[in-house]
N, C-alpha and C positions, 0 to 999 in steps of 0.2 A: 231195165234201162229205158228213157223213153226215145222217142220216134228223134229227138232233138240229139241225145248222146250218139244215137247211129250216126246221124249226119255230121254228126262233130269227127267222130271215131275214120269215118269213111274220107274226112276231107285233111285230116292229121297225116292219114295212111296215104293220099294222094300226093299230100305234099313233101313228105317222106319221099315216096317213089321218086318225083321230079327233083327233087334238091340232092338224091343218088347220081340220075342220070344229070346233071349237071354237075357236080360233082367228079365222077369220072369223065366226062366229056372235056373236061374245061384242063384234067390232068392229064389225058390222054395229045389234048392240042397241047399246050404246055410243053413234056417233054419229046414231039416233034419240032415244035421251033427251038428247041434245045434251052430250054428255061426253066426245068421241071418243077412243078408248087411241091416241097416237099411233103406236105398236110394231106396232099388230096387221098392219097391210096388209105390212108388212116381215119380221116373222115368217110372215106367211103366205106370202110369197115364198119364202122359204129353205125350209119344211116340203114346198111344193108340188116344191120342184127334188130335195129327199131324198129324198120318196115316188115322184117318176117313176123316181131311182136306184133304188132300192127294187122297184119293179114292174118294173125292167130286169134286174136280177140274178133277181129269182125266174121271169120269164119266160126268162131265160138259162138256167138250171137246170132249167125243165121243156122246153124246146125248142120255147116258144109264141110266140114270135115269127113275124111275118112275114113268110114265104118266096115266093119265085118260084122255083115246083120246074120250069117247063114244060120246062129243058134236062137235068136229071136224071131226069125220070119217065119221057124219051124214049132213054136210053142203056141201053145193053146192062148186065147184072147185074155185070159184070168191072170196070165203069168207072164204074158210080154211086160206088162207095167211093172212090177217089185222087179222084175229082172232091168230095165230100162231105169228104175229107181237107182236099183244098187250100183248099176253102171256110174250112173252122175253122183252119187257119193265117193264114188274111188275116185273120179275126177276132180271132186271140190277137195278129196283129201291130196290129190296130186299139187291142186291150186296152193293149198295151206303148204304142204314141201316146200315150193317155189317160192312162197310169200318168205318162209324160216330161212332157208340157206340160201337166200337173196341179199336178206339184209345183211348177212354177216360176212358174204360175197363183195358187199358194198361197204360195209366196216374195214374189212383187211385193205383193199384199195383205194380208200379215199387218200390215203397220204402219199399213194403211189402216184408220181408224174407222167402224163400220156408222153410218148415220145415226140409227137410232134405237133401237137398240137396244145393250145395253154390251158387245157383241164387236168381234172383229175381224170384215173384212169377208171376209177368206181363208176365214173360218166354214162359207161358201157353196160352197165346193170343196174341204170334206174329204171329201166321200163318193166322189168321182171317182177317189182311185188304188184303194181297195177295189173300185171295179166292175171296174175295168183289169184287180185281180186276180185278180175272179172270173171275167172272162169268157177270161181266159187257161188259168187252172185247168180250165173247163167246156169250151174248146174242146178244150186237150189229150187229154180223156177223149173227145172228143167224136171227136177225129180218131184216136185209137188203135181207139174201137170202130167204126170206119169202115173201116178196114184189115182 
């Protein structure tokens, strides 16, 4: 991905965060003055499940996710790389999962109505074949410069 998709990814993921926290903020004031938005807690559901996708992808991309290196830090320099290979192929295979029973995740619920809000309820699992493909994308790079 280039240097422009980071910034695109990182400002999507920001604006996610802030349209959450305004979100819950704005429903929180709401049912204190005794008015409550009934949408709010529902959209704030869907923004919270985006923004963790969102913080999956950019944490994919910079390689900050959380590893257990103890059986790699211990291998000889020959065998860290096809080890570190195989690793990011079980992940792009894990992507390719995500990408198959996403879509058909999103086939069964399209005709299902969100409660309270005017989409579909499939609304909620469109972000999941995009991570599939980035983390397929990121592992290939990942396992080529492992090699």
């Amino acid at each position: 991905m280039s240097a422009f998709a980071d910034r695109a990814l990182r400002g999507v993921a920001a604006l996610l965060l802030l349209s959450l926290l305004a979100t819950v903020f704005f429903g929180v004031v709401s049912r204190q003055i005794g008015a409550p938005l009934a949408w709010s807690d529902e959209l704030a559901q869907y923004l919270l499940v985006w923004t963790g996708f969102a913080g999956w992808m950019i944490a994919s991309r910079n390689r900050s996710h959380i590893r257990i290196t103890v059986l790699t830090d211990r291998m000889p320099g020959r065998l860290a790389g096809p080890l570190e290979a195989a690793t990011q192929i079980i992940v792009a295979l894990f992507g390719a999962a995500l990408i198959w029973h996403s879509i058909s995740l999103i086939r069964r619920n399209w005709d299902v109505e969100s409660i309270a809000l005017p989409v579909t309820a499939a609304f909620l699992y469109l972000p999941v074949p995009l991570l599939g493909a980035t983390l397929i994308l990121q592992s290939a790079t990942d396992a080529a410069a492992a090699l």
